[in-house]
MMTF fields as JSON, N, C-alpha, C and O atoms, coordinates in Angstrom:
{
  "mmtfVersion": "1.0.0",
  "mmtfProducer": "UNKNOWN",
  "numBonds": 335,
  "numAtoms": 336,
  "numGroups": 84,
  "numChains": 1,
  "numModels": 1,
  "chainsPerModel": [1],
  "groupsPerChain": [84],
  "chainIdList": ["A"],
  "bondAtomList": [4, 2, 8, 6, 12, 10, 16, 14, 20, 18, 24, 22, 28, 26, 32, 30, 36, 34, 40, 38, 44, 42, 48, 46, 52, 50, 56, 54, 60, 58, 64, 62, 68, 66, 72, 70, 76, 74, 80, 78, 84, 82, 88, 86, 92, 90, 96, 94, 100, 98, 104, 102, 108, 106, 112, 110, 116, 114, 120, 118, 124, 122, 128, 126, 132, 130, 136, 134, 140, 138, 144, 142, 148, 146, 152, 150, 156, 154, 160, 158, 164, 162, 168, 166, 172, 170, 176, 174, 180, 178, 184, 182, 188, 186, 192, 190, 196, 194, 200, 198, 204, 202, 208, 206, 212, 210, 216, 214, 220, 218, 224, 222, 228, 226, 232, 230, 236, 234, 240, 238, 244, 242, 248, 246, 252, 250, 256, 254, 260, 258, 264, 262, 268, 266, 272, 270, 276, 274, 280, 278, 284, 282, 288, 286, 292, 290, 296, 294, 300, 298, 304, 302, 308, 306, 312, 310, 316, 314, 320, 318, 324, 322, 328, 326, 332, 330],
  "bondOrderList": [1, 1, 1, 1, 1, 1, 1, 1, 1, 1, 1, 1, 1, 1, 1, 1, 1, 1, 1, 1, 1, 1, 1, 1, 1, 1, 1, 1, 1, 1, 1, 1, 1, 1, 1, 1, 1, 1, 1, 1, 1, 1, 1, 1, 1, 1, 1, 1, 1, 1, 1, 1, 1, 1, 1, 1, 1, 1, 1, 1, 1, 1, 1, 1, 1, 1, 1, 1, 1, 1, 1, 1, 1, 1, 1, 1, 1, 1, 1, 1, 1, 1, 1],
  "groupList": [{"groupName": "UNK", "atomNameList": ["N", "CA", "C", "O"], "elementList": ["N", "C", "C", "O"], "formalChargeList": [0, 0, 0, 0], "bondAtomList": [1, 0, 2, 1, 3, 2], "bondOrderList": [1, 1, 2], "singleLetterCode": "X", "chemCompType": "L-PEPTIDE LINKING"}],
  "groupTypeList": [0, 0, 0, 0, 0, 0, 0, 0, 0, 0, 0, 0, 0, 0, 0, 0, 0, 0, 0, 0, 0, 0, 0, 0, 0, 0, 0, 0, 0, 0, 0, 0, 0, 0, 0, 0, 0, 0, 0, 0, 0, 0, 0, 0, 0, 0, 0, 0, 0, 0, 0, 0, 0, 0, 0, 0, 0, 0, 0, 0, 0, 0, 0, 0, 0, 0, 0, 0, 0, 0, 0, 0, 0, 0, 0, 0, 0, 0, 0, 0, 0, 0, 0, 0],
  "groupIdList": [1, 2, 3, 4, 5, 6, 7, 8, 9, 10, 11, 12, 13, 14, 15, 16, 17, 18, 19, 20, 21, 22, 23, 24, 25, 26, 27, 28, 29, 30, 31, 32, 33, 34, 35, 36, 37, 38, 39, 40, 41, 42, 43, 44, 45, 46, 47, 48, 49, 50, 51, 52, 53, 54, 55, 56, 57, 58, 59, 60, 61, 62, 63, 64, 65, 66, 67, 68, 69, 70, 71, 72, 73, 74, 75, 76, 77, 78, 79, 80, 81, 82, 83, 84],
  "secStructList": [7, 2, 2, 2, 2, 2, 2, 2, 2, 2, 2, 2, 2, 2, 2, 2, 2, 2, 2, 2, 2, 2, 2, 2, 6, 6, 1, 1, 7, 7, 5, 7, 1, 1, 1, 1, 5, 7, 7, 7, 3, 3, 3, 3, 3, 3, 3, 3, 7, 7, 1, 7, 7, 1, 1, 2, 2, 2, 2, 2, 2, 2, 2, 2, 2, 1, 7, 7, 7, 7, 7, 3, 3, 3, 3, 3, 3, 3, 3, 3, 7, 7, 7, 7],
  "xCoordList": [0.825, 0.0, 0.872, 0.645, 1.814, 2.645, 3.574, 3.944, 3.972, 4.554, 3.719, 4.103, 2.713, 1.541, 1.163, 0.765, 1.293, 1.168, 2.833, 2.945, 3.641, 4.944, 5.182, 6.126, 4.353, 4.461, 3.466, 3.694, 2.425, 1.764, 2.418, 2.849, 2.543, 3.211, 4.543, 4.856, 5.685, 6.341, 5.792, 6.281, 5.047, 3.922, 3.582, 3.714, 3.075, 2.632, 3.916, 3.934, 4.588, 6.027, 6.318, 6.077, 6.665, 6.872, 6.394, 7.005, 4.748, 4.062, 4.322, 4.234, 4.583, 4.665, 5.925, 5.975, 7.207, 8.46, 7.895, 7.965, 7.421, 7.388, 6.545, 6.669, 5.784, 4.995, 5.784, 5.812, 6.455, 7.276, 8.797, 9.609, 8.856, 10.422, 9.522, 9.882, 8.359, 7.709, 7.101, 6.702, 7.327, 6.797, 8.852, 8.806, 9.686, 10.732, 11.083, 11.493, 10.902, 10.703, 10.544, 11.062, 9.361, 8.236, 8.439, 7.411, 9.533, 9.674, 9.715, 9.437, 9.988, 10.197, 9.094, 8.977, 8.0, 7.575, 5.83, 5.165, 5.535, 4.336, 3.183, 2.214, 3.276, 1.793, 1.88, 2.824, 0.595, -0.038, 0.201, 0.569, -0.205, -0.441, -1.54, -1.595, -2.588, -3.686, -4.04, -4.972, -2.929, -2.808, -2.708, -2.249, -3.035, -3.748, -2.752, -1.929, -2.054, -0.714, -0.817, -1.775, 0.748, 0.87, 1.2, 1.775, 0.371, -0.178, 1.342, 1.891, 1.731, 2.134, 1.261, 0.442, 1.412, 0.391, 1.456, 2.655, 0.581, -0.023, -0.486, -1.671, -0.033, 0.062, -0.887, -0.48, -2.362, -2.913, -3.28, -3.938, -2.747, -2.587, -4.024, -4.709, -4.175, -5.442, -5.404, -5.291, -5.434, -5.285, -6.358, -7.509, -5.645, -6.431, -7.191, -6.58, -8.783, -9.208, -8.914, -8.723, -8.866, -9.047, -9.793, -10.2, -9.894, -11.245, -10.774, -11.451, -8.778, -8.528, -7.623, -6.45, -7.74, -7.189, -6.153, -5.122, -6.36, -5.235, -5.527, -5.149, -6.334, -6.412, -8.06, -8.546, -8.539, -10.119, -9.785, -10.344, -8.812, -8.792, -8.118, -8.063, -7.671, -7.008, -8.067, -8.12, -9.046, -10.077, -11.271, -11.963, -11.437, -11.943, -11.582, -12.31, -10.244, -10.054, -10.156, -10.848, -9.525, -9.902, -11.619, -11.955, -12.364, -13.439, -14.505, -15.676, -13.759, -13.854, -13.104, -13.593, -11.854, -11.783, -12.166, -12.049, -12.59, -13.747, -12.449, -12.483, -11.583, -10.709, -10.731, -11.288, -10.155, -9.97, -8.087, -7.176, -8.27, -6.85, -6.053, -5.949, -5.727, -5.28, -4.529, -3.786, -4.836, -4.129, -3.011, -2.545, -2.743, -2.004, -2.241, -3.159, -1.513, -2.424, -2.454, -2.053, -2.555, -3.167, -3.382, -3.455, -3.495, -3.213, -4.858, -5.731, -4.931, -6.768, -7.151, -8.115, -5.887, -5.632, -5.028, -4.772, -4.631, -3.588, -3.808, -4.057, -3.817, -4.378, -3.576, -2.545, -3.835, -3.245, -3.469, -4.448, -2.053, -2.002, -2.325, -1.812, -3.126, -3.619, -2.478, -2.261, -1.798, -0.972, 0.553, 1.198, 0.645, 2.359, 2.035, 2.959],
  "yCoordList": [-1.19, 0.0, 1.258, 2.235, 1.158, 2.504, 2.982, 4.119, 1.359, 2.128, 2.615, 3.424, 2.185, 2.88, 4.026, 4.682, 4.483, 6.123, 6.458, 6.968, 6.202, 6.67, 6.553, 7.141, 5.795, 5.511, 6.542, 6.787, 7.04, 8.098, 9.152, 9.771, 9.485, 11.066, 11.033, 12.221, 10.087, 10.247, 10.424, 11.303, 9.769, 9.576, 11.208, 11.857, 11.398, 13.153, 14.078, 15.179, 13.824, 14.935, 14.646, 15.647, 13.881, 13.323, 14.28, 15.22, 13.828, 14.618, 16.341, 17.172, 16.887, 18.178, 18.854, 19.985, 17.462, 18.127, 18.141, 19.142, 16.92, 17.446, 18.673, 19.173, 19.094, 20.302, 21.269, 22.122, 21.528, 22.598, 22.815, 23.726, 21.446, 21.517, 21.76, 21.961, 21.57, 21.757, 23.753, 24.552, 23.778, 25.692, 26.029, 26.415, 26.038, 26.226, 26.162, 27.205, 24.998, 24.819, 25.76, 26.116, 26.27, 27.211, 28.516, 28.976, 29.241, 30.445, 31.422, 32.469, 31.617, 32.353, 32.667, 33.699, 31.296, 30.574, 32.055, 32.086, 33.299, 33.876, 33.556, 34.001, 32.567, 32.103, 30.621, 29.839, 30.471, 28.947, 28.358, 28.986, 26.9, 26.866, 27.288, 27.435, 27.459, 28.381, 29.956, 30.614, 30.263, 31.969, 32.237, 33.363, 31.463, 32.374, 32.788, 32.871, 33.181, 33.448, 32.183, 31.417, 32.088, 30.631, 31.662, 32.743, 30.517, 30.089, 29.026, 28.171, 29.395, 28.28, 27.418, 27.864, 26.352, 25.225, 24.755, 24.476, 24.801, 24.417, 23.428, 23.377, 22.061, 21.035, 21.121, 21.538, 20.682, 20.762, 19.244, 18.485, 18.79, 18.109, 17.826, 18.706, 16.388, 16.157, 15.164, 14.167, 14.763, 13.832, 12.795, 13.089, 11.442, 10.478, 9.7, 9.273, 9.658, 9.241, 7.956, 7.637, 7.203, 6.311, 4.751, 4.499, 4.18, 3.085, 2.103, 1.729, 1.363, 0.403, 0.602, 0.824, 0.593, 0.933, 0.158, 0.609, -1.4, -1.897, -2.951, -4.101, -2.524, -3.507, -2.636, -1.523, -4.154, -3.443, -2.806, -1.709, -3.009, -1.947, -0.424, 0.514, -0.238, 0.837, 1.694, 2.871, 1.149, 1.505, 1.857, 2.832, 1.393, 1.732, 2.717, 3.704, 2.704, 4.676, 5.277, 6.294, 4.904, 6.505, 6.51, 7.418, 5.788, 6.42, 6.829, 7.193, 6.659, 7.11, 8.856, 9.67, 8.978, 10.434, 10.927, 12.048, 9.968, 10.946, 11.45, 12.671, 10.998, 10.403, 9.736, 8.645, 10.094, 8.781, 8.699, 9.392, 7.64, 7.021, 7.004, 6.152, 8.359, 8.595, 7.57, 6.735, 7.756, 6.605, 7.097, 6.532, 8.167, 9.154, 10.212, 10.91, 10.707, 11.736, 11.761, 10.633, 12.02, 12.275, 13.675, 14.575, 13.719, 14.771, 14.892, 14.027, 16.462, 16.396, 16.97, 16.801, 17.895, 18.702, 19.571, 20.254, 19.72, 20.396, 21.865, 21.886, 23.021, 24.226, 25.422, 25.782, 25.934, 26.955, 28.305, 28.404, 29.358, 30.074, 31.396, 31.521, 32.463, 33.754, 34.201, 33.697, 35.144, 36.494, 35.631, 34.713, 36.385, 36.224, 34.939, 34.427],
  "zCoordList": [0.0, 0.0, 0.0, -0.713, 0.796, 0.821, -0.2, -0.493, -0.858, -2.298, -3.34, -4.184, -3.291, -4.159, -4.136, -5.099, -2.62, -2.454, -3.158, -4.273, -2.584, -3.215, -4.591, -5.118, -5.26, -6.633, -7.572, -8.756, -6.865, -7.474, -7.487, -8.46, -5.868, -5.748, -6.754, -6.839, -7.73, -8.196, -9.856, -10.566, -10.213, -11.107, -11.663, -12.7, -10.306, -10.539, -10.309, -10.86, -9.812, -9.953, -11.243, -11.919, -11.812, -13.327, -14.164, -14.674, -14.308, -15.448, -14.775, -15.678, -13.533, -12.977, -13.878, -14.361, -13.953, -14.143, -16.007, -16.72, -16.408, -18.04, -18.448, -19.565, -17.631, -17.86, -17.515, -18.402, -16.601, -16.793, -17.459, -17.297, -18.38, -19.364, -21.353, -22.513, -20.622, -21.934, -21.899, -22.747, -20.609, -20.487, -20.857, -22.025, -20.628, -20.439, -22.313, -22.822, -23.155, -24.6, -25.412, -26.47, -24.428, -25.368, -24.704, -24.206, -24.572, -23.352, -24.195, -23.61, -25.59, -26.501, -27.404, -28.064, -27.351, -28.117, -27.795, -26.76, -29.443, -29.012, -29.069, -28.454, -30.007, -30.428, -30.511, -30.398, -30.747, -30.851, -32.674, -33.666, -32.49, -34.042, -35.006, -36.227, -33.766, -34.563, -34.517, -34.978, -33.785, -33.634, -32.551, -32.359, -31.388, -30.279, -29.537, -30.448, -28.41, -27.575, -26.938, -26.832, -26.399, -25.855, -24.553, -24.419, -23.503, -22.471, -21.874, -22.569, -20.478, -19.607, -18.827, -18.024, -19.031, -18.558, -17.242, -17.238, -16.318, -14.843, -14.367, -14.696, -13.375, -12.95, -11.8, -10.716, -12.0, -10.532, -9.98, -10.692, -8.481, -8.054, -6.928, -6.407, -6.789, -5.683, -4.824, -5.537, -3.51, -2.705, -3.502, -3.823, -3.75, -3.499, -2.087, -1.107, -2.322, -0.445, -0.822, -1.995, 0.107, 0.6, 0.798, 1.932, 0.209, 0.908, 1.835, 2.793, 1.377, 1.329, 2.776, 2.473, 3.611, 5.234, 5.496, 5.995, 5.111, 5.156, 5.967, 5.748, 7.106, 8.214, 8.56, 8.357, 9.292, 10.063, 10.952, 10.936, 12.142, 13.34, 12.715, 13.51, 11.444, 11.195, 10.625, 10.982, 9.644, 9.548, 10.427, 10.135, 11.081, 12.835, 13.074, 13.18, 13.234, 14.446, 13.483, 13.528, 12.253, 10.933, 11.432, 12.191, 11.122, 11.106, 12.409, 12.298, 13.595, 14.545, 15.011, 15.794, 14.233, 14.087, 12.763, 12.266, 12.36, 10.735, 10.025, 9.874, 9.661, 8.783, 7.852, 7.974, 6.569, 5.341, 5.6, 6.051, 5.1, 5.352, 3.287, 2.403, 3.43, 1.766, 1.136, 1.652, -0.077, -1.335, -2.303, -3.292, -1.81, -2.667, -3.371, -2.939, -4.69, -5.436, -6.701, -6.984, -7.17, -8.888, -9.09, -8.253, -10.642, -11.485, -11.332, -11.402, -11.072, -11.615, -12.822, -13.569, -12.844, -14.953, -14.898, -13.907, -16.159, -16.564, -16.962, -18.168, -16.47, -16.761, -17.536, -16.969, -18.475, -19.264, -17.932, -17.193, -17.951, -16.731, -17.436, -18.548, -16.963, -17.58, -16.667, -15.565, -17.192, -17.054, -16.691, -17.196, -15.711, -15.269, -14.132, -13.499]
}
């Protein structure tokens, strides 16, 4: 279970670092291929919850302090950035 969280959060640094060697590419770069100005695109990140606890008593106190017991994170999308 725990390399799975460690295996996302690297997962998403990954696609984080190619999004910003692909803004770095394009630093010069004014327009689009269909005209428009190019945009730096933006890595937004989201906790994955939980279902799989691991164990019943671990699942127990999470949901006795009203807790999810996270799975890691994931990409939720990729956003073009207005201004500076």
């Amino acid at each position: 279970m725990s390399i799975d969280v460690a295996a996302s959060g690297l997962l998403a640094q990954r696609i984080r670092m190619d999004t910003i060697a692909n803004n770095i590419a394009n630093a010069q770069t004014t327009r689009t291929a269909d005209g428009g100005p190019y945009r730096r695109r933006g890595v937004v990140f989201e906790a994955v919850e939980g279902s799989r606890p691991g164990s019943f008593s671990r699942a127990l106190d999470a949901e006795k302090r009203g807790k999810m017991i996270g799975q890691g994170v994931q990409i939720r999308e990729i956003i073009e950035q207005q201004g500076d």
